[in-house]
C-alpha positions in Angstrom: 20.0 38.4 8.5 18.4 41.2 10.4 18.4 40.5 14.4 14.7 41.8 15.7 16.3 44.2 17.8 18.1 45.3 14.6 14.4 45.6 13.0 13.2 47.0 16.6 15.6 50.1 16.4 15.0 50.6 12.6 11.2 51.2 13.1 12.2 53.3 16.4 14.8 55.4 14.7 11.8 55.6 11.5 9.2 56.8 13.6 11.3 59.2 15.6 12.4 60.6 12.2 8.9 61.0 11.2 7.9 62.9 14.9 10.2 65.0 14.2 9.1 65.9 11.0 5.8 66.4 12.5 7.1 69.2 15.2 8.5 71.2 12.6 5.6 71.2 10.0 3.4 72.4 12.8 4.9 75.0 14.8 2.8 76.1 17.9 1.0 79.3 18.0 3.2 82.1 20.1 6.3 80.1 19.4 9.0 82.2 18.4 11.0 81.2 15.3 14.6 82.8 14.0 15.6 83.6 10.3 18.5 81.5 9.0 19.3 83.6 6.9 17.5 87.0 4.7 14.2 85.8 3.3 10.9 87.6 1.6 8.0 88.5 3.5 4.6 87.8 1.6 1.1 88.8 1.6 -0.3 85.5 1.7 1.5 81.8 0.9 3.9 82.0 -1.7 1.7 85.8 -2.2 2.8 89.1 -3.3 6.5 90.1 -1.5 6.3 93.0 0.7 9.6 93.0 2.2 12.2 91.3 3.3 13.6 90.3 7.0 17.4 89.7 8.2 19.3 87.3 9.1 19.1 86.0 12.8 15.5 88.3 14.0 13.2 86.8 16.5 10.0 86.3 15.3 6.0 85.0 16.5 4.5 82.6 15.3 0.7 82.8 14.8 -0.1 80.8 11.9 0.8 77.8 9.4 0.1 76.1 6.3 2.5 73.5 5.8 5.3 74.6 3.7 4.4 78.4 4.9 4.3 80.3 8.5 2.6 83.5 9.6 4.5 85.4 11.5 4.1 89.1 13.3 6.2 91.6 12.2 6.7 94.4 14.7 9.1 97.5 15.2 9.6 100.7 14.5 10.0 102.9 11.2 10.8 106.3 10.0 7.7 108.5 10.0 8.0 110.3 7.3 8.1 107.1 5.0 4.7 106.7 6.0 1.1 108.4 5.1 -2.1 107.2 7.2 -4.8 105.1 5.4 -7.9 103.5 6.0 -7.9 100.3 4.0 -9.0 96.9 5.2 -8.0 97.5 9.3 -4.4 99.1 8.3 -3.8 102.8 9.3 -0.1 103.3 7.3 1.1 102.4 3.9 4.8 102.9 3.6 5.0 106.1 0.8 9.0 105.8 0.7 9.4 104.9 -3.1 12.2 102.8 -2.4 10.9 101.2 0.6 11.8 101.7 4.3 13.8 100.0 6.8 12.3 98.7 9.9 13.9 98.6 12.8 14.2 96.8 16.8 14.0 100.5 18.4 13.5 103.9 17.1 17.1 104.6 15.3 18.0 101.3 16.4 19.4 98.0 14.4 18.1 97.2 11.0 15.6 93.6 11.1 14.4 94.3 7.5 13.0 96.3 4.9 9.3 97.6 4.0 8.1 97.7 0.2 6.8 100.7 -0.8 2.7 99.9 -0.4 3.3 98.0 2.6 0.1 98.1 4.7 1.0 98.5 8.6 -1.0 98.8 11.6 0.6 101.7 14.0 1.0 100.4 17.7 3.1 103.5 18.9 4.0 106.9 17.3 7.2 108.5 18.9 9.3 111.7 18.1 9.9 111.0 14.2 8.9 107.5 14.6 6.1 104.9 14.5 5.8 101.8 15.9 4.3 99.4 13.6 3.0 95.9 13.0 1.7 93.2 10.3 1.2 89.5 10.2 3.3 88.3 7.1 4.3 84.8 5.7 7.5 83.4 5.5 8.8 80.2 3.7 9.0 77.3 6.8 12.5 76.5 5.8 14.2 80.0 6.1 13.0 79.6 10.1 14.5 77.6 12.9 12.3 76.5 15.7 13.6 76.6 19.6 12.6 74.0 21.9 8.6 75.3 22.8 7.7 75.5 26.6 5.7 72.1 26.4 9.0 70.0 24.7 11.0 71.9 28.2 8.4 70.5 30.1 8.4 67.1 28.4 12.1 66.8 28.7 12.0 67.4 32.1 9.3 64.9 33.0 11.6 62.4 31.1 13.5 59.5 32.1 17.3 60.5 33.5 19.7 57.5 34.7 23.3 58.4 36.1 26.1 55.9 34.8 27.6 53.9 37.4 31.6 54.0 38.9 32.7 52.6 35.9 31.1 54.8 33.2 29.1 53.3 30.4 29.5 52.9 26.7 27.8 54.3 24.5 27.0 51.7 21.4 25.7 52.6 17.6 23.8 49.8 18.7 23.0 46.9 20.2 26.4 44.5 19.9 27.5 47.9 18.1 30.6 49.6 17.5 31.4 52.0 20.6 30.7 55.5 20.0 31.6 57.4 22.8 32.6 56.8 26.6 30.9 58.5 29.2 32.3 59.3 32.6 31.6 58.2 35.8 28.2 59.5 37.0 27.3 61.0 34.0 23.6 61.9 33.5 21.9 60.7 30.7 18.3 60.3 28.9 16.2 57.1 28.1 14.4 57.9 25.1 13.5 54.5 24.8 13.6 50.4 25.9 14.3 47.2 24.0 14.6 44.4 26.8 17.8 45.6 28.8 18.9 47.9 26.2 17.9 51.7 26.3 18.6 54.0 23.8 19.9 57.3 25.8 20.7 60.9 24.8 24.1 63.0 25.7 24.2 66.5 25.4 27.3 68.4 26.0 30.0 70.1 24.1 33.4 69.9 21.9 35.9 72.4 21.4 36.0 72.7 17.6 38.2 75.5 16.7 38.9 76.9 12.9 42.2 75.5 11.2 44.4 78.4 11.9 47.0 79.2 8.9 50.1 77.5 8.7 48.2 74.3 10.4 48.9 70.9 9.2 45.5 70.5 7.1 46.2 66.2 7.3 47.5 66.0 10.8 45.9 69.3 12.4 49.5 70.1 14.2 51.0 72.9 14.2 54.7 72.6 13.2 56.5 74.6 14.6 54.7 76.3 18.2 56.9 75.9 21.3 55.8 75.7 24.6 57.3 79.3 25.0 55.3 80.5 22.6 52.3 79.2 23.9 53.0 80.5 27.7 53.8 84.1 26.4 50.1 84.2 23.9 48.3 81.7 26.5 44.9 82.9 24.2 46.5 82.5 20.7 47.0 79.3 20.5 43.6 77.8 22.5 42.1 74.4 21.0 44.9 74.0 18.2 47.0 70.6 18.8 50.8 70.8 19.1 53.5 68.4 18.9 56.1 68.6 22.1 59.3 66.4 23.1 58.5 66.0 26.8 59.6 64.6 30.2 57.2 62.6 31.8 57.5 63.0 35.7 54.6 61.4 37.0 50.7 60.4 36.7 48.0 62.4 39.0 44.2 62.8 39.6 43.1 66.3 39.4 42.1 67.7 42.6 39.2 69.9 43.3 41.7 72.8 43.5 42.2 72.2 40.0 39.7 74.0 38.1 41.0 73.6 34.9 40.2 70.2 34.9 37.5 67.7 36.4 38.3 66.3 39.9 39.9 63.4 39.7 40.4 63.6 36.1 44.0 61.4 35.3 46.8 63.8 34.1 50.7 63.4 33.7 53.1 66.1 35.0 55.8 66.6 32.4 58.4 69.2 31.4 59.9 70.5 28.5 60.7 73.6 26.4 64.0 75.0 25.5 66.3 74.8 29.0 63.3 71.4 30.0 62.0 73.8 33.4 59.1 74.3 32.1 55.7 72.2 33.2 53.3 71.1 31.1 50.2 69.1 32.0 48.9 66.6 29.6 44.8 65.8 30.3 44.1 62.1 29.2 41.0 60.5 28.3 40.1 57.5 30.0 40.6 54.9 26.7 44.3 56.5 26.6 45.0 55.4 30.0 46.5 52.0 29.3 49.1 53.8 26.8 50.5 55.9 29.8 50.3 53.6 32.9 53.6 52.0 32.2 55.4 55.5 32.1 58.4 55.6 33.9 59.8 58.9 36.1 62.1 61.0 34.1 61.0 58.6 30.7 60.9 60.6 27.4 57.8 60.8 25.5 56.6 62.5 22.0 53.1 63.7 22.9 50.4 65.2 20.1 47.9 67.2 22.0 45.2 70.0 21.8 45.5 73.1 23.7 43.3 73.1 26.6 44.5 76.4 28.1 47.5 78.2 27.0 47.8 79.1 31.1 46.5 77.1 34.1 44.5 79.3 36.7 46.4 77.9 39.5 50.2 77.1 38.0 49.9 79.3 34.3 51.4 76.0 32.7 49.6 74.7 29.3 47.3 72.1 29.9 46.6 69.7 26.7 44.4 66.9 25.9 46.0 63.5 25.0 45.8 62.5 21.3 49.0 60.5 20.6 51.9 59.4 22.8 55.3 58.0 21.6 57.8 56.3 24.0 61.1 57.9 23.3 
């Protein structure tokens, strides 16, 4: 049976689905969009191609129709791939009869290419160049959108609450499966109510490096790196997890001094490596603490952890985040 907050979240998560899907078929006029990837440039809707732009450009938006936008294309091209015309408010055609490149700057990066019969209007003309523009269409789904001025101002008129001492979790649902933890004083959004239960936003980050060669594709470890290694290529080895035999000294709270961690972040001093001098700081996350608060001084432990830092700013030590911990 379907609870009615169940049914209440459903129609929330539905219609936020279907806002969404509203913003991006009707981008706002000035907006700028950016090419995911190389994409034709046309005349009209699905029209005759002209060209085609890069990967990654910057572009404004100053039309739509639906599954199409019109954008302005605007740089700078090669003069003597152009001829002046006077044909329906263009001054240039591009003559080249393999096309031209157009570019950010005269001689500067490449954002696409011109079709021979390109119309242009010319903005600029320079030594050996012209500046030049046209509004073209693009298919919607080759652009991304980023956030407009009005959704900045929107989020910043919206509803912020800071966790309390304790931190909060962060629920699939309501009486859901925990998700996520956040810490104490932590900001998050209210995006919306359902009697005391608010559906919230968290934006932040992950380190999510590339598998390096070598790496344990099942477990992610890396077999064989030593904490020598890591000290002596501190920048090699950043965000990949290691497996080290370790002595477990004792259990701290990051001070502010600490900047390679947050203050009062829990943390265990160990040592290891080949002649067991050398320290290594071990970062755990607040649902691991119940695993390591029965450690004992000088107690040997097998710890799995990712490389925060191959060298600390204030001791050069590694510094890794807790995944697994085995009492020796």
């Amino acid at each position: 049976m379907m609870h009615s907050t169940d049914l209440s979240y459903s129609q929330f998560f539905l219609a936020s689905v279907l806002s969404l899907m509203l913003l991006a078929a009707a981008p706002v006029m000035g907006q700028t969009a950016i090419t995911n990837g190389e994409e034709n440039l046309r005349a009209s809707p699905n029209g005759v191609v002209l060209g085609q732009v890069r990967d990654g450009i910057v572009l404004e938006v100053t039309g739509d129709d639906g599954r199409w936008v019109q954008i302005r294309l605007h740089g700078w091209v090669w003069s003597r791939s152009l001829q002046a015309i006077d044909r329906d408010g263009f001054d240039l055609v591009v003559s080249a009869e393999d096309g031209e490149n157009i570019r950010d700057a005269p001689a500067g990066d490449i954002i696409g290419r011109l079709a021979e019969g390109m119309l242009l209007v010319q903005i600029e003309s320079g030594t050996g160049w012209r500046q030049v523009e046209r509004e073209v269409w693009i298919w919607k789904a080759s652009l991304d959108f980023p956030e407009t001025d009005e959704a900045a101002s929107s989020d910043e008129r919206a509803e912020w609450v800071r966790t309390g001492p304790a931190g909060g979790a962060i629920l699939s649902g309501p009486d859901g499966d925990t998700l996520a933890k956040t810490l104490p004083g932590a900001d998050v959004r209210i995006l919306a109510r359902d009697g005391n239960w608010a559906r919230v936003r968290v934006e932040g980050w992950t380190w999510i490096p590339d598998l390096p060669t070598g790496e344990d594709e099942e477990s992610g470890v890396l077999p064989e790196v030593s904490i020598e290694e890591v000290v002596s290529n501190p920048g090699q080895y950043r965000g990949r997890a290691v497996q080290w035999d370790l002595q477990f000294i004792s259990l701290e709270r990051a001070e502010k001094i600490r900047t390679d961690f947050y203050e009062g972040e829990p943390f265990l001093l160990t040592r290891g490596g080949e002649d067991g001098t050398q320290f290594v700081y071990v970062a755990v996350p607040p649902d691991m603490m119940p695993l390591v608060d029965g450690l004992l001084p000088l107690e040997r432990v097998l710890v799995v952890g990712r490389l925060r830092l191959g060298a600390a700013a204030l001791t050069g030590s590694p510094i890794i985040d807790l995944m697994e911990l085995v009492r020796r």
